[in-house]
C-alpha positions in Angstrom: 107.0 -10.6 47.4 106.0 -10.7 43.7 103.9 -8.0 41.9 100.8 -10.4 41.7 101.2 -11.4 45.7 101.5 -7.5 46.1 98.5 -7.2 44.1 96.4 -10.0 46.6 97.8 -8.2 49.8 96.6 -5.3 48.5 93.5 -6.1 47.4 92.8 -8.0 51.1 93.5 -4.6 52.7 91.3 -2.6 51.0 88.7 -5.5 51.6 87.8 -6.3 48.2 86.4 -9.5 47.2 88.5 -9.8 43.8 92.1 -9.0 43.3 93.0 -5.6 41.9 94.0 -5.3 38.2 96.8 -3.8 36.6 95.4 -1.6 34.8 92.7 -0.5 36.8 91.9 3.2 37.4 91.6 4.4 41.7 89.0 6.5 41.3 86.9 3.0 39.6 87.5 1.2 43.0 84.7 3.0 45.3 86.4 0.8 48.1 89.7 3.7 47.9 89.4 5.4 50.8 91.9 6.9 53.3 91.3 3.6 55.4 92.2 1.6 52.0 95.7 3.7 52.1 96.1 3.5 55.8 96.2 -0.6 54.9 98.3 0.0 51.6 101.0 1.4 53.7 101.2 -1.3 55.9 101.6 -3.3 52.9 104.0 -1.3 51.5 106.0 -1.5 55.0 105.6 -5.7 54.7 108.0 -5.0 51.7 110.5 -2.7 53.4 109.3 0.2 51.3 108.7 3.6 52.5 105.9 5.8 51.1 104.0 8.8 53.1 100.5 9.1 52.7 100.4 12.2 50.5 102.4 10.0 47.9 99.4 7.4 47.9 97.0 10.0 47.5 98.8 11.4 44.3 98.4 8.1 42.6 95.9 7.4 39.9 96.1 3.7 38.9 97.1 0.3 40.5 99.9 0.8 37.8 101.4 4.0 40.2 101.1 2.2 43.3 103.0 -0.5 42.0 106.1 1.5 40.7 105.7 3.1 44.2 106.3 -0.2 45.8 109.3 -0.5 43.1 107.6 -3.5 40.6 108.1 -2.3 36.8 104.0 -1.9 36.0 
């Protein structure tokens, strides 16, 4: 999976109706919830990459989640 299909995935599970950016800030995306991370994680497992939830919550940007999932943001 590329970074910009990780992006789409990730976007669809936290049920937006435009992709996520880059650069774009959590606590901007009113949709970030602890549903949203319940469906990150399962994205992150379509990828074979293991994260907890507490690490998700940590994260600030798009740009953490992304070198969470191992993509060079």
């Amino acid at each position: 999976m590329t970074q910009e299909e990780f992006l789409i995935r990730l976007s669809e599970e936290v049920q937006l109706d435009r992709q996520l950016n880059v650069d774009e800030m959590l606590c901007d995306v009113p949709e970030w919830d602890s549903l949203a991370m319940l469906g990150a994680l399962s994205v992150f497992d379509e990828i074979g990459a293991s994260v907890e939830i507490d690490e998700l919550e940590n994260c600030q940007s798009i740009k953490d989640i992304l070198q969470k999932a191992g993509f060079d943001a």
